[in-house]
TIBA-17705 format. One record per atom (N, C-alpha, C): x, z, y; residue in three letters. Coordinates in steps of 0.001 Angstrom, whole numbers, padded with zeros to 6 digits, always signed. Example, Ala and Ser with C-alpha at 12.3 -4.5 7.8 and 13.67 -1.06 7.14 Angstrom:
! TIBA-17705
+013190+007800-005690ALA/+012300+007800-004500ALA/+013200+007800-003300ALA/+012850+007080-002250SER/+013670+007140-001060SER/+012900+007870+000030SER/
END
This chain:
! TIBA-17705
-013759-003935-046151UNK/-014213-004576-047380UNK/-013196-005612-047841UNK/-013147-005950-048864UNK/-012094-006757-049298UNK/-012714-007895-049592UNK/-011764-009277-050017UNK/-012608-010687-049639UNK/-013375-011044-050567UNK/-013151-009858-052416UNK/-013999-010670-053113UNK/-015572-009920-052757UNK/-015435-008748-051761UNK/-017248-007994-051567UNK/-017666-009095-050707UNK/-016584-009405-049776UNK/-017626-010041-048581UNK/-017327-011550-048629UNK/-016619-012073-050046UNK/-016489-013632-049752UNK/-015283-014259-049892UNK/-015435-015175-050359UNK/-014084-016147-049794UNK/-014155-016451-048763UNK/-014998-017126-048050UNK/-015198-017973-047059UNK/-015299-017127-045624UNK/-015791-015666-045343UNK/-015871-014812-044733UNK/-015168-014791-044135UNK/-014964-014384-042591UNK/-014050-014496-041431UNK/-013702-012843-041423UNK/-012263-012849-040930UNK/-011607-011480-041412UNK/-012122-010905-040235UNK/-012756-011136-039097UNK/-013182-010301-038243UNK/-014677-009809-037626UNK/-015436-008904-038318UNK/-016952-009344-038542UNK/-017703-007363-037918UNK/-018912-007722-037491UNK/-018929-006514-037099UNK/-019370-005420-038006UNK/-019026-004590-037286UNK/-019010-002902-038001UNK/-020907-002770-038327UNK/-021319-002760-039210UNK/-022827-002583-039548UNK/-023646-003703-038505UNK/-024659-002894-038026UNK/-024957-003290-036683UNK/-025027-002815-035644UNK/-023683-002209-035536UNK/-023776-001448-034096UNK/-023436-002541-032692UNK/-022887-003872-033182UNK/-022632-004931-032021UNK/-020914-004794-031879UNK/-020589-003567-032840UNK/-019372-003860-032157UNK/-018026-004530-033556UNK/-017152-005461-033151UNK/-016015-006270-034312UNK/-015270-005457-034434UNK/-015071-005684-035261UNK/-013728-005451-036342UNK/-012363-005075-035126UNK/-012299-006271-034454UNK/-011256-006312-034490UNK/-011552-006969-033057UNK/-010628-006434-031564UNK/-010640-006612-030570UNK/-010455-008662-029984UNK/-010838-008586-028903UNK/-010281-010092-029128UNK/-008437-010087-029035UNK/-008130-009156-028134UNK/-006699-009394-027881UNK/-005968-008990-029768UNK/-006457-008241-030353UNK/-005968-008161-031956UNK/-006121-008978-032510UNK/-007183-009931-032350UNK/-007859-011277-033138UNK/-006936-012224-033260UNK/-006506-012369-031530UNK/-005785-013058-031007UNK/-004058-012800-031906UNK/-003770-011691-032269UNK/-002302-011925-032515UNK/-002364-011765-033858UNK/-003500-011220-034823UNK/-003575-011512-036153UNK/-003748-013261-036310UNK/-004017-013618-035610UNK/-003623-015821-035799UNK/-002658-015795-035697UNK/-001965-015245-034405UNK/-000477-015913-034470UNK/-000622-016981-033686UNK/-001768-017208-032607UNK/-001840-018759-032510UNK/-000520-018627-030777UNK/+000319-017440-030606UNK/+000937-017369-029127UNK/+002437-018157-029941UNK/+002691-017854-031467UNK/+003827-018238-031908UNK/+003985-019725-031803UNK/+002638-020657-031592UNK/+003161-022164-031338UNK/+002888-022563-030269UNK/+003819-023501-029981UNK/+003488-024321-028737UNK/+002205-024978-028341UNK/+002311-024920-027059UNK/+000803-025619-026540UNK/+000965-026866-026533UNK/+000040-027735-026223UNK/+000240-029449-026101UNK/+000609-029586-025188UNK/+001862-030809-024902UNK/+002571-030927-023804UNK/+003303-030009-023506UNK/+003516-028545-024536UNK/+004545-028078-023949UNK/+006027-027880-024614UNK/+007196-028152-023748UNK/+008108-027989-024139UNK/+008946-026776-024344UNK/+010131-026510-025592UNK/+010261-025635-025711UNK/+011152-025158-024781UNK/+011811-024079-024200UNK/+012891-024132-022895UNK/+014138-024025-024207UNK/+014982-024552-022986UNK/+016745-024357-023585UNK/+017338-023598-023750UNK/+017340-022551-024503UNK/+018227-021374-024674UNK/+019710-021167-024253UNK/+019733-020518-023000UNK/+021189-020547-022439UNK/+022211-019851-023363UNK/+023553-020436-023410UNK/+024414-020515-024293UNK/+024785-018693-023660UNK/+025576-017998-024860UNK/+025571-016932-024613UNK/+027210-016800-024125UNK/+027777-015901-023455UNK/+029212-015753-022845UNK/+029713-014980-023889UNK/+030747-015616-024162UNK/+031475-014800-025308UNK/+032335-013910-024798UNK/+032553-012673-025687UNK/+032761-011342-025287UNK/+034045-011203-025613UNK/+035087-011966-026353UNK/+035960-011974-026129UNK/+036746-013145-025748UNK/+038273-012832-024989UNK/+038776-014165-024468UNK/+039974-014178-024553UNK/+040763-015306-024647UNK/+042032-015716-025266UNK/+042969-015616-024207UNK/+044003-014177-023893UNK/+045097-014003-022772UNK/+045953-014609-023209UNK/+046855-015009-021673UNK/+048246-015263-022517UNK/+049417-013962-022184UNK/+050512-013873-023198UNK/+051226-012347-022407UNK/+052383-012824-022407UNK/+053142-012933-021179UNK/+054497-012926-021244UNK/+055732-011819-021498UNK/+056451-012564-021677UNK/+057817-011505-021978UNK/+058040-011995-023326UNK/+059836-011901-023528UNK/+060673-012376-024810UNK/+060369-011776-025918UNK/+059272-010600-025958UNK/+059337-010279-027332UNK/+057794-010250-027598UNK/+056868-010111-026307UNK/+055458-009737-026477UNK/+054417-011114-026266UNK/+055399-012920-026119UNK/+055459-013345-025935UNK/+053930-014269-027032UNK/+053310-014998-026051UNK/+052203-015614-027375UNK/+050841-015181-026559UNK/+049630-014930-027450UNK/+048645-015014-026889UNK/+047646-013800-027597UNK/+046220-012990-026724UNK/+046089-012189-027495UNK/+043921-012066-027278UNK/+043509-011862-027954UNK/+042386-011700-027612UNK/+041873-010447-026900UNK/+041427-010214-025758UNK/+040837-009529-024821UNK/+039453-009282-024663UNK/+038499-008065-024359UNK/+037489-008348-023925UNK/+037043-008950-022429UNK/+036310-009558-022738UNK/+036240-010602-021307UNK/+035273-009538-020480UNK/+034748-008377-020374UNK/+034476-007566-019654UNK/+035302-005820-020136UNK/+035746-005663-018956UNK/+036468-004221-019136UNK/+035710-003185-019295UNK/+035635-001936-019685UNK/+035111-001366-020105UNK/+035459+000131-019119UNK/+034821+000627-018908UNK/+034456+001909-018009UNK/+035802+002707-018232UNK/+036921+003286-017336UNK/+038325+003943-017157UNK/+037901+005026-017692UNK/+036467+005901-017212UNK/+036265+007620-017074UNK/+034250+007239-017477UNK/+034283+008452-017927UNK/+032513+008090-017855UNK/+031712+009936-017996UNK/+031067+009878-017446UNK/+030527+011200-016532UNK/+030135+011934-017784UNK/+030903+013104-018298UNK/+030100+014238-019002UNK/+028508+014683-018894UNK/+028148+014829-018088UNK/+026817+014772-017784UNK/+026106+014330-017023UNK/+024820+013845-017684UNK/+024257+012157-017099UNK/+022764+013285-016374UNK/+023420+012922-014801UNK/+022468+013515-013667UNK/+021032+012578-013837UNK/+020376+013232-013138UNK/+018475+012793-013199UNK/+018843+011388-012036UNK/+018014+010853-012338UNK/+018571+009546-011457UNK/+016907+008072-011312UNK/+017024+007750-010421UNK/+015640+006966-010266UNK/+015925+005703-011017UNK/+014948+005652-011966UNK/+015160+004537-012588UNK/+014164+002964-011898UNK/+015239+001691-012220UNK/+014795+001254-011552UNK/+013501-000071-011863UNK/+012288-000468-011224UNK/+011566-001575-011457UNK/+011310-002222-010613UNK/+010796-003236-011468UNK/+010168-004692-010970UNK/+009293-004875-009564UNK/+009066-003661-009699UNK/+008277-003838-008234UNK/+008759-004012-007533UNK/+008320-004628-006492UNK/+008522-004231-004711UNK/+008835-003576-004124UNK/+009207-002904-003390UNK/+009278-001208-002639UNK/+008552-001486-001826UNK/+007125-000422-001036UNK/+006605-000449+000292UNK/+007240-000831+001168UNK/+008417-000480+001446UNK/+008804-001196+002743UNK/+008966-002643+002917UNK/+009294-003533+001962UNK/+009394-005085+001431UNK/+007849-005441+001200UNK/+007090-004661+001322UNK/+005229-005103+001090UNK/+005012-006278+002574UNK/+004061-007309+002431UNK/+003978-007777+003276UNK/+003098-007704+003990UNK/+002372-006997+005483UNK/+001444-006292+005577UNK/+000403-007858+006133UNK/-000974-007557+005887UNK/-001573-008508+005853UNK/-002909-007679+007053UNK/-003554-008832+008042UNK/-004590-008170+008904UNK/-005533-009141+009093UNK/-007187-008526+008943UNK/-007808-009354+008874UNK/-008042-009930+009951UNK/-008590-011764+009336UNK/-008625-012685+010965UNK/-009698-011959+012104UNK/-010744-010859+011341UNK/-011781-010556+012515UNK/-010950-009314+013254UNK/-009405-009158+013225UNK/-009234-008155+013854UNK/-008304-008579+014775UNK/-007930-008275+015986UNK/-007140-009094+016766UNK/-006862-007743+018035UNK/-005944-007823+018513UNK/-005680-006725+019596UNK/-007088-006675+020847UNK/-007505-005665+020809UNK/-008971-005573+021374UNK/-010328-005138+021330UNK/-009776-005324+019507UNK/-011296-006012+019006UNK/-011814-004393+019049UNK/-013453-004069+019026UNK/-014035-003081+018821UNK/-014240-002633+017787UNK/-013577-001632+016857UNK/-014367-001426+015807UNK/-014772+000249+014973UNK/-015505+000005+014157UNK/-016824+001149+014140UNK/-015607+001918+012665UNK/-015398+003245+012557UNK/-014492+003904+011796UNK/-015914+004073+010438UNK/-015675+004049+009392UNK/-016652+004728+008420UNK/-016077+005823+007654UNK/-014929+006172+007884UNK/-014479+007387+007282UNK/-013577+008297+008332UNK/-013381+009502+007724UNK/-012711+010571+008455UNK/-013367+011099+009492UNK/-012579+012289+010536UNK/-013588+012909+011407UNK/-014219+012380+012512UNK/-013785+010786+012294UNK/-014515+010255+013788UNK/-015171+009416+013345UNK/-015333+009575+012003UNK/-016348+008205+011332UNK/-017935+007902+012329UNK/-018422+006915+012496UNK/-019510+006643+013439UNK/-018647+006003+014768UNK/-017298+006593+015266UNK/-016990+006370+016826UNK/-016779+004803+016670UNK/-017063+004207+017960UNK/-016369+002899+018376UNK/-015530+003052+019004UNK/-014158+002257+018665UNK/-012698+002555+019110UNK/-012219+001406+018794UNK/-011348+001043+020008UNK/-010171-000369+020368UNK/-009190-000212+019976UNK/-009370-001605+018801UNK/-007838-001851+018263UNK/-006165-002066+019541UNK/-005242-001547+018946UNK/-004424-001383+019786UNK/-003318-002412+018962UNK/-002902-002166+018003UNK/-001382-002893+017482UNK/-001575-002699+015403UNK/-001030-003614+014723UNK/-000684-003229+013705UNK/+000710-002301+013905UNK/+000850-001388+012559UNK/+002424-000529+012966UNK/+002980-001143+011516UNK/+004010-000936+011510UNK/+004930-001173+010511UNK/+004390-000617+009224UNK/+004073+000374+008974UNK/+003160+000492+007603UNK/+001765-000381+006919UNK/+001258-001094+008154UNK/-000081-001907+008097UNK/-001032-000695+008755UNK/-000751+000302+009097UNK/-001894+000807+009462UNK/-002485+000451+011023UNK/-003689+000356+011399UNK/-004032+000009+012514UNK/-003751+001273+013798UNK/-003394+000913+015110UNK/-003601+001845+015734UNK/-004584+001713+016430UNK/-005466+002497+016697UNK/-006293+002383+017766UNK/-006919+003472+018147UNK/-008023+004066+019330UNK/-008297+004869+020011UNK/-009506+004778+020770UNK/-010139+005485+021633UNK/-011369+005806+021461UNK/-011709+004929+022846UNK/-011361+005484+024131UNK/-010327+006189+024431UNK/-010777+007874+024412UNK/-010115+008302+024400UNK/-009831+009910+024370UNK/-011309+010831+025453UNK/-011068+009967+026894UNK/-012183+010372+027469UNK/-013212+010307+027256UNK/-013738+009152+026550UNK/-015008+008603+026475UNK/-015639+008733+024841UNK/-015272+008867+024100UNK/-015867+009897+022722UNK/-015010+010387+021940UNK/-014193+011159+022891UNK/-012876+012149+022078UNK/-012197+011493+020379UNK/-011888+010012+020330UNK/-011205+009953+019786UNK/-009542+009507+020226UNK/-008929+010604+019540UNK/-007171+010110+020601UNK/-006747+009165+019478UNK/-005297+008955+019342UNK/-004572+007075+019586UNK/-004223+008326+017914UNK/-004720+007494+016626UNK/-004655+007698+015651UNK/-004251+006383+014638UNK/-004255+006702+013216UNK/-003597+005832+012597UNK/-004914+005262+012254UNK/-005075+004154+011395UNK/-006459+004225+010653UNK/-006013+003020+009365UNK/-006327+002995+008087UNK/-006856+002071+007508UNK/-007797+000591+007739UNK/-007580-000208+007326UNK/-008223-001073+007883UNK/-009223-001119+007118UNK/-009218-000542+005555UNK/-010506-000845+004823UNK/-011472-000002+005612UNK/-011289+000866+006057UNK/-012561+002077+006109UNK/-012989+001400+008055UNK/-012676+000578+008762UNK/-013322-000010+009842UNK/-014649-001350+009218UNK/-014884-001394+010296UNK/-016031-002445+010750UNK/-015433-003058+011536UNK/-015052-004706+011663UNK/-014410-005112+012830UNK/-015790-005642+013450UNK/-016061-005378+014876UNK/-017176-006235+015488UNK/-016953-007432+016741UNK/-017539-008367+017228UNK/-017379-009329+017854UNK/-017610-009200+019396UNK/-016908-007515+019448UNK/-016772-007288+020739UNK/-015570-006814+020877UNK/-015024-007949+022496UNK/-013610-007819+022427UNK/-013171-007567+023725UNK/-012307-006357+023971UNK/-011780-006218+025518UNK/-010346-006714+025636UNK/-010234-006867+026935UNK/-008748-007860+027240UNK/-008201-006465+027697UNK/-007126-006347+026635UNK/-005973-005368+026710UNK/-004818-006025+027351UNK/-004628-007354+027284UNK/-003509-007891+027521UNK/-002658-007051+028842UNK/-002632-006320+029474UNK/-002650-005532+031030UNK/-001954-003824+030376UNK/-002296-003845+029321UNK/-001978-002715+028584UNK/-000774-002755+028063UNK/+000012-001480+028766UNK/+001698-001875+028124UNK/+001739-000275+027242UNK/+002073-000686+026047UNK/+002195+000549+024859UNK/+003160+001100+025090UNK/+003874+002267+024975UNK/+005144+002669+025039UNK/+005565+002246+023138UNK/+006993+001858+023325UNK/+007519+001342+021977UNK/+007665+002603+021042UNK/+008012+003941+021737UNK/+008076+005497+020588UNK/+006773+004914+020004UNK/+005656+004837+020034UNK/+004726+004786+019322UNK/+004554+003775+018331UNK/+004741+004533+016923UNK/+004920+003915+015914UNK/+004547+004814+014730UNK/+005075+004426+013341UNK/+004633+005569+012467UNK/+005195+007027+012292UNK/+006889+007219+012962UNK/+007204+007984+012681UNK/+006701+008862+013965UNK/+005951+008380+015320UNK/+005671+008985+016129UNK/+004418+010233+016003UNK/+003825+009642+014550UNK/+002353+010401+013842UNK/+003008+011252+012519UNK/+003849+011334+012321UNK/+004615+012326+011078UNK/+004604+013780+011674UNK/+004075+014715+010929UNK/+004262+016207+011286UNK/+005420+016619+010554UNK/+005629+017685+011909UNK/+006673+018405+011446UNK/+006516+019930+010820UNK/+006935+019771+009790UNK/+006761+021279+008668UNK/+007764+021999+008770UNK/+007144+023132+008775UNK/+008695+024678+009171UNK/+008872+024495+007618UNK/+010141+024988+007112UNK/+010565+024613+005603UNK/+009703+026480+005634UNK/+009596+026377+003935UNK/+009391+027717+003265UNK/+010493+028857+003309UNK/+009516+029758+003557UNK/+010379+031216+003507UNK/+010087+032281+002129UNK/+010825+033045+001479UNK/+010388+033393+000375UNK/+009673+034803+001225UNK/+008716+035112+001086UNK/+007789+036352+001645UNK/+008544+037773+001291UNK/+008932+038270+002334UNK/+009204+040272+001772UNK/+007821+041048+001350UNK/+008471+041879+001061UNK/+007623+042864+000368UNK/+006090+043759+001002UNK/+004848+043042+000880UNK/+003782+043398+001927UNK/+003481+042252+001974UNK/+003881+041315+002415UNK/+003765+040390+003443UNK/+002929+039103+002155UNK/+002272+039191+001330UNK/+002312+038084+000451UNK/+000666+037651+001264UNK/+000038+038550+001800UNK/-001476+038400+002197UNK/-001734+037696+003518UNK/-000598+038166+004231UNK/-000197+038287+006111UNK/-000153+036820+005918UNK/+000737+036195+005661UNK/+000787+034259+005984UNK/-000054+034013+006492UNK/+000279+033018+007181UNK/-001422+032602+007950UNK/-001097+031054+007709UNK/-002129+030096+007755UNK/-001743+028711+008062UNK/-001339+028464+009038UNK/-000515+027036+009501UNK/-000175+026892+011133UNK/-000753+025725+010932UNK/-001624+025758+012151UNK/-002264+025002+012471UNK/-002029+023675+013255UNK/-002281+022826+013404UNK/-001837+021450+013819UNK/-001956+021696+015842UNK/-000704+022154+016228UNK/-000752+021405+017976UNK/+000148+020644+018680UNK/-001136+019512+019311UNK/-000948+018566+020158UNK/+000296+018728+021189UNK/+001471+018144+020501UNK/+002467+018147+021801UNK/+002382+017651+023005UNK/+003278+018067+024512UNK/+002573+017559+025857UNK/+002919+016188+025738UNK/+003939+016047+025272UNK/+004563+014361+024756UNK/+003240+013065+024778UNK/+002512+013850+023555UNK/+001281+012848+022818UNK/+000418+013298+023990UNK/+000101+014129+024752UNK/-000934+014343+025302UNK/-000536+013165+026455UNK/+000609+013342+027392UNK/+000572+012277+028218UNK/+000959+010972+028111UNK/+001182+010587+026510UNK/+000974+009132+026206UNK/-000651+008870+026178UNK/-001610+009808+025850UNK/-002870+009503+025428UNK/-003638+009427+027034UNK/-003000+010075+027815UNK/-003347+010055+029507UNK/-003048+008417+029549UNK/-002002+008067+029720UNK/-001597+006903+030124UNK/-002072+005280+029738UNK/-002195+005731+027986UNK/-003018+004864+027231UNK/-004259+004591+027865UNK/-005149+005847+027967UNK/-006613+005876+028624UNK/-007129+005723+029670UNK/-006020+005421+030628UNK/-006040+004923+031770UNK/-006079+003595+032076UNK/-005113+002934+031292UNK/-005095+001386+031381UNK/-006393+000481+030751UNK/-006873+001225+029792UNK/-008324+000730+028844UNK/-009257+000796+029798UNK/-009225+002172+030205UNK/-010617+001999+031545UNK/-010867+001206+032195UNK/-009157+000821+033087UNK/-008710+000133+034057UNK/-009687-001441+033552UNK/-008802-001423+032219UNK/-009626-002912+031780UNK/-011079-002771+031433UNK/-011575-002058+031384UNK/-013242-002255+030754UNK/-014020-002164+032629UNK/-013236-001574+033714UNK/-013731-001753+034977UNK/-013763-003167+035213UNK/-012896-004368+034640UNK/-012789-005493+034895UNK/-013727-006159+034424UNK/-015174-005750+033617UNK/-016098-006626+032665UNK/-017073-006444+034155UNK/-018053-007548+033594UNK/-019230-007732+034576UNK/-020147-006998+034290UNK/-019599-006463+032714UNK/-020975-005341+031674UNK/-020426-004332+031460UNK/-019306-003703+032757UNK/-019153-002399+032414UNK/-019445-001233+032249UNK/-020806-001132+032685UNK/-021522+000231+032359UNK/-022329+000052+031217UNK/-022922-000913+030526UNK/-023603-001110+029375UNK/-021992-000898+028440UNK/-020583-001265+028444UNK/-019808-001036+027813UNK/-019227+000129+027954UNK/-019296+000460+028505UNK/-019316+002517+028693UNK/-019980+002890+027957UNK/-021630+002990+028005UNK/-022234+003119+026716UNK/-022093+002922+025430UNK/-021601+001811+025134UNK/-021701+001414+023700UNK/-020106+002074+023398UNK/-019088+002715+024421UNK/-018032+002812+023043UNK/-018298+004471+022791UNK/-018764+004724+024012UNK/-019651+006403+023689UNK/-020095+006703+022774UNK/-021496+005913+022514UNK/-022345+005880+021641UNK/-021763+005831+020165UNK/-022788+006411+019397UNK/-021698+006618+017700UNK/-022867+005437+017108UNK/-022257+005086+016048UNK/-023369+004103+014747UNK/-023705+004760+014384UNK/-025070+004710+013895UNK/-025792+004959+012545UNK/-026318+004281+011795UNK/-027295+004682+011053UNK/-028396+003637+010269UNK/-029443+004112+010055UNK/-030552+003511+010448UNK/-032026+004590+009988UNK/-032787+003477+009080UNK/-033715+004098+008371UNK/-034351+003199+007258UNK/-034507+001595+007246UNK/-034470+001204+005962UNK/-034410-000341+005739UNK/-033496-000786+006787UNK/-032066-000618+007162UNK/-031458-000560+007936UNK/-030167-001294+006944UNK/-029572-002227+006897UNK/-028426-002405+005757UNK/-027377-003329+006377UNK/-026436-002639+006045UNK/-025018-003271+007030UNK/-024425-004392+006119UNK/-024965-004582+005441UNK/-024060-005956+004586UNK/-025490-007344+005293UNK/-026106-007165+005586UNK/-027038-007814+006637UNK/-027059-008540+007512UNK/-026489-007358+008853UNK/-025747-006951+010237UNK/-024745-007831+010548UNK/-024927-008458+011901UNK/-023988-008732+012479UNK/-023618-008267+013423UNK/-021967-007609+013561UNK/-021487-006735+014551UNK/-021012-007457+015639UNK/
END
């Protein structure tokens, strides 16, 4: 509508019938004022750094070439590539590896805690180490409710206020992130017949991981034989969580 239908006095931003909704967003509102073009109170304007001038005054010797000459004060590329290859362009971000990994205070080498996602979601399993990615390691142990020495997220745990003394527990150092990376046979282009035959390959446990997960599960035992409540703690890392009615974990104390 224009200002003489709806007014002189009328504010240029008013709503559409009555559906509740304006004209005009707040962030649009906001730059139809103009009010980012002035300064705030108390604030000063910054100093505009002086710019480097692009050209600069040589001097050249010799009896005839003798005197002075203007130059560009940056040289300019000898050769420059006929064709401009695909190339990662670069930003502001961070890179993952420069991320700074952060762990919560209820989690500490020991601590017990309850998985809520993936195939062992329900198990109770002992934190072992942060790894260099932030992911947690920890494990079941292996004997006692078949979970082996996996990676995990920290969002998808429960940390609880049961804690075993690992300190006695020596990790082997291979174990890390690249120790959990699979290895993929590269692609083959299929002959003729054969497009149906492929089969998946399936994920197996090298003897490597198997007798780190021996060794691991040995020393945990070793330490949970050292509690005064070791057979009630046998139980409980066995035992899986659940929840049965009027039952609510934001409640709960673990």
């Amino acid at each position: 509508l224009s200002p003489k239908m709806r007014g002189a006095n009328s504010p240029r931003n008013y709503m559409l019938g009555k559906s509740g909704v304006m004209r005009w967003s707040s962030s649009a509102s906001f730059g139809n004022k103009g009010r980012y073009k002035f300064a705030k109170p108390g604030q000063k304007a910054k100093a505009k750094a002086a710019k480097a001038p692009t050209l600069v005054q040589k001097k050249i010797g010799g009896e005839k070439n003798g005197g002075t000459r203007m130059v560009q004060a940056k040289r300019m590329r000898k050769s420059y590539e006929t064709q401009e290859l695909p190339h990662r362009l670069s930003t502001r971000k961070d890179k993952f590896r420069d991320h700074k990994r952060k762990l919560r205070a209820s989690i500490t080498p020991g601590t017990v805690l309850i998985l809520v996602a993936g195939p062992y979601k329900g198990k109770h399993v002992v934190f072992l180490k942060q790894l260099g990615t932030g992911l947690l390691l920890v494990t079941g142990p292996y004997v006692l409710n078949g979970c082996p020495l996996r990676r995990v997220n920290q969002r998808y745990v429960i940390a609880t206020k049961t804690r075993l003394d690992i300190t006695s527990v020596s990790l082997p150092e291979k174990i890390n992130d690249t120790y959990f990376k699979k290895e993929r046979s590269k692609k083959t282009k299929p002959a003729e017949g054969e497009i149906f035959e492929s089969k998946k390959e399936k994920f197996v446990v090298s003897p490597e991981r198997k007798e780190d997960q021996v060794s691991v599960d040995k020393q945990l035992i070793a330490a949970v034989k050292k509690r005064d409540d070791k057979k009630v703690f046998f139980q409980y890392l066995k035992s899986d969580f659940s929840l049965k009615n009027h039952q609510f974990p934001h409640k709960m104390v673990f």
